[in-house]
C-alpha positions as CSV (number, residue, x, y, z in Angstrom):
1,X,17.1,-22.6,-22.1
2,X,13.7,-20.7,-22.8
3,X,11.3,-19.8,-19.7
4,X,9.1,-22.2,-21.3
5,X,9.3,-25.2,-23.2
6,X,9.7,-25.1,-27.0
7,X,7.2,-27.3,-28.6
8,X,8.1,-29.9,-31.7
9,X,6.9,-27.3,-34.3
10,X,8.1,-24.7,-36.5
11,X,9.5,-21.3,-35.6
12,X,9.4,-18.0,-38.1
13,X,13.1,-17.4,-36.9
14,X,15.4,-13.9,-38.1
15,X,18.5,-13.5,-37.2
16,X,20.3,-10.4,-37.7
17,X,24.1,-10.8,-39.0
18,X,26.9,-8.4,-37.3
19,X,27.1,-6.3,-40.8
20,X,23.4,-5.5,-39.6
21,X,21.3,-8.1,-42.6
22,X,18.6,-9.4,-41.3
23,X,18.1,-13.6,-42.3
24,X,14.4,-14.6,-42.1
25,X,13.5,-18.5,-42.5
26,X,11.2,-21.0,-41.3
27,X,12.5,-24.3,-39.0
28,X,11.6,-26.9,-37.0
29,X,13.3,-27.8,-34.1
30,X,14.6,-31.0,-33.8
31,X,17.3,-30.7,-31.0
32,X,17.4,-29.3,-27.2
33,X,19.5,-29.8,-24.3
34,X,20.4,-27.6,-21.4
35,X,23.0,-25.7,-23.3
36,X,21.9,-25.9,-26.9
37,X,18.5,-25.8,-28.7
38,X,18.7,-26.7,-32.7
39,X,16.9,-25.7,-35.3
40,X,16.2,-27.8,-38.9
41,X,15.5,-25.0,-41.7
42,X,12.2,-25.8,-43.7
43,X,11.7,-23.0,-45.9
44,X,14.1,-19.7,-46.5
45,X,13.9,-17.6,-49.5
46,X,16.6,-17.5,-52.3
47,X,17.8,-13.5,-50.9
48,X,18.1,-15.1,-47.5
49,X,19.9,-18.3,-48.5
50,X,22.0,-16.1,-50.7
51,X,22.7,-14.0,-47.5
52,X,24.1,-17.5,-45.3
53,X,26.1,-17.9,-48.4
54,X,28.1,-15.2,-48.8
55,X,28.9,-15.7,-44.6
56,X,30.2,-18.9,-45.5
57,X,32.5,-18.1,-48.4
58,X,33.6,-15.3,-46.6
59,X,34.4,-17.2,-43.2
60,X,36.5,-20.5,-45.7
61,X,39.2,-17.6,-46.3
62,X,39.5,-17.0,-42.6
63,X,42.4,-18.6,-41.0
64,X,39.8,-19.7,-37.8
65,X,38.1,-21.9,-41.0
66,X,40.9,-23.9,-41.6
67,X,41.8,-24.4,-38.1
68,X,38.5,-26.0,-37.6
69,X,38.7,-28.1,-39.7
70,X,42.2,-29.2,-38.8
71,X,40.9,-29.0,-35.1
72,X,37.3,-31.8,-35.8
73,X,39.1,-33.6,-38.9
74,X,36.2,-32.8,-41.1
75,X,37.6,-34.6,-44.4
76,X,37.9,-38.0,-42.5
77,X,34.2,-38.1,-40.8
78,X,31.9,-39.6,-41.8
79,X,28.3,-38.4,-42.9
80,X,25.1,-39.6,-42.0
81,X,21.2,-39.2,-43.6
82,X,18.2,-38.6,-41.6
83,X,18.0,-42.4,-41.9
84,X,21.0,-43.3,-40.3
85,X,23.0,-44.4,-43.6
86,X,26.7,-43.2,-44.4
87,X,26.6,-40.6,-47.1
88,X,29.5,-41.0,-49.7
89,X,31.5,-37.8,-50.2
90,X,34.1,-37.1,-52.4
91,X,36.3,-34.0,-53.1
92,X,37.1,-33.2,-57.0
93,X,40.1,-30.5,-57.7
94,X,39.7,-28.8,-61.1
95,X,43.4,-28.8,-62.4
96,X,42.2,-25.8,-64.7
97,X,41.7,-23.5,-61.5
């Protein structure tokens, strides 16, 4: 937890990545707790999303990705808007691939 309160407002954040790229953006924070503080992004850049991207692909061909998602049973939760309705989601395999 901070030394001083975080106020409801937004936050120039950067974050630099262990391969040493540094991801700028701008969020809001929505969530805090004694452990935890999180952060809804309202404006990054196209380099800088491009950046979070490439971490991601990267970290679906680890084997820690797909015991995560064994582990929290991703496919079969639900998801839910800012308004509180169930999202539909729905996964399409390309039998060309």
């Amino acid at each position: 937890m901070p030394a001083t309160p975080l106020e409801h407002t937004e936050y120039q954040i950067s974050i630099t990545t262990e391969d040493g790229e540094r991801i700028q953006l701008t969020a809001s924070l929505v969530h805090k707790n004694t452990l935890h503080t999180g952060f809804q992004t309202s404006d990054i850049d196209k380099n800088n999303l491009q950046i979070i991207a490439n971490i991601v692909a990267k970290f679906q061909t680890t084997e820690a990705f797909i015991e995560q998602i064994d582990k929290q049973d991703l496919l079969e939760q639900s998801f839910i808007d800012e308004d509180g309705n169930e999202i539909s989601v729905t996964f399409d395999i390309d039998p060309d691939k």
